[in-house]
C-alpha positions as CSV (number, residue, x, y, z in Angstrom):
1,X,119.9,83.3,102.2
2,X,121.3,86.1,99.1
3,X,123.1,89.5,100.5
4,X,123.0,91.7,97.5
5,X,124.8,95.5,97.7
6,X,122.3,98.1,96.9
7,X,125.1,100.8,96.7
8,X,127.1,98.4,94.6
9,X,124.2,98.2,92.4
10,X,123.1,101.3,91.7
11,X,127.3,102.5,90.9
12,X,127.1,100.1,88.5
13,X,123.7,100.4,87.1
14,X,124.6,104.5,87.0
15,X,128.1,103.5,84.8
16,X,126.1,101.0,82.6
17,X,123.2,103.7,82.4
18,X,125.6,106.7,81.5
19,X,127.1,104.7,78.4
20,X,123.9,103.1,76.9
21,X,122.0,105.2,74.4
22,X,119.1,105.1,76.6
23,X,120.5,106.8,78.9
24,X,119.0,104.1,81.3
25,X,120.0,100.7,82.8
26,X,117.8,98.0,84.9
27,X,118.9,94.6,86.5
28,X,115.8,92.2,88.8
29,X,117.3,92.1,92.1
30,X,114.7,89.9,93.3
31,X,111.7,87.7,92.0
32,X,111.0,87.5,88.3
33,X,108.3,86.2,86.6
34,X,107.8,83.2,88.5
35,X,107.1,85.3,91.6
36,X,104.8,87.5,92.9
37,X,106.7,89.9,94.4
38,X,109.4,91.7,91.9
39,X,112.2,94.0,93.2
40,X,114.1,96.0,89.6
41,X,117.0,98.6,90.5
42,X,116.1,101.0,87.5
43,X,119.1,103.7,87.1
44,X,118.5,107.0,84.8
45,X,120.3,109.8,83.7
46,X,119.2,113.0,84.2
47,X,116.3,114.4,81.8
48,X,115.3,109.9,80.7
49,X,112.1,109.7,81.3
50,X,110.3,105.8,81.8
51,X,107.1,106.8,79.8
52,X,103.4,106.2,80.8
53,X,102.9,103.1,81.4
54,X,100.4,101.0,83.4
55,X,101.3,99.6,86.9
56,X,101.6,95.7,86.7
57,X,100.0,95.6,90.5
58,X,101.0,97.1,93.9
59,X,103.9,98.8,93.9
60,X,106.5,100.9,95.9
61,X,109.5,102.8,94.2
62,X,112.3,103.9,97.0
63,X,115.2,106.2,95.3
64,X,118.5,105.0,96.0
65,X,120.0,108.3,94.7
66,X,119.4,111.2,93.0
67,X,116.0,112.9,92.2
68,X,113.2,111.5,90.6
69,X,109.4,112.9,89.6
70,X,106.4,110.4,89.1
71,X,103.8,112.1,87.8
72,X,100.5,110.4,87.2
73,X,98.0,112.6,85.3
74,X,97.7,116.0,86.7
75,X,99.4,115.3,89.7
76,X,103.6,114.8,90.1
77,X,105.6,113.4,93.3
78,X,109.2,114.1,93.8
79,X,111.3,112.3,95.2
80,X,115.3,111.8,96.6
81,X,117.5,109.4,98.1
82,X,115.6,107.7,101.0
83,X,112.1,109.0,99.3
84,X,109.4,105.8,99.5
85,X,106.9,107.0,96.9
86,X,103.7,104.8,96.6
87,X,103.2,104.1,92.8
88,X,99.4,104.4,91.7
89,X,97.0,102.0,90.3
90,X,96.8,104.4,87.4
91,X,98.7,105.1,84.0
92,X,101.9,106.9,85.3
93,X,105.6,107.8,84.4
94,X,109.1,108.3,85.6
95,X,111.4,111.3,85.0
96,X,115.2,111.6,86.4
97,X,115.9,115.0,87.8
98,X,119.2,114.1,88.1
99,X,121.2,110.8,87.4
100,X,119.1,108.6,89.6
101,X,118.4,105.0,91.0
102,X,115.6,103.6,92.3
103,X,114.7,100.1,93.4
104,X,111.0,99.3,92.4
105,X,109.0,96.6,94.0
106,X,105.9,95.0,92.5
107,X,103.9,92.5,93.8
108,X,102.1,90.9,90.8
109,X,98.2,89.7,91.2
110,X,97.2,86.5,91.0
């Protein structure tokens, strides 16, 4: 059995994301490509955006901290620390309200 620190985590995504140019920082927490299921803690500074982008399969994004939107088309979530938002099948995208961290899980098809 792994133990992994989610709050550890997303302080140091958050540092890492604050100095890169990007404004954003990602590390796998679990899975990868050899697995199905796929768990990324994605941290943002406020305003980054994740742009449209299609979903890889089912997937669930909790926030960890801050505020988040995901929009998809005409229609926008929001969402804060302890927010489960359920990620749509469709073309969608990721804005930071604030500095935010969120830890996305995908389960990849078959």
């Amino acid at each position: 059995m792994e133990k992994s620190s989610l709050t550890a985590l997303v302080r140091e995504r958050l540092e890492t994301a604050r100095q890169a140019s990007s404004g954003r920082s990602a590390t796998t927490v679990y899975g990868g490509h050899e697995h199905q299921l796929r768990q990324t803690l994605i941290a943002m500074t406020a305003g980054q955006e994740l742009e449209e982008h299609e979903s890889p399969g089912e997937a669930t994004l909790h926030v960890l901290h801050g505020r988040v939107t995901l929009h998809c088309g005409e229609v926008s979530w929001d969402g804060m620390a302890g927010d489960l938002l359920i990620i749509p099948s469709a073309r969608h995208s990721l804005t930071a309200v604030e500095d935010a961290a969120v830890l996305l899980t995908v389960v990849k098809p078959r």
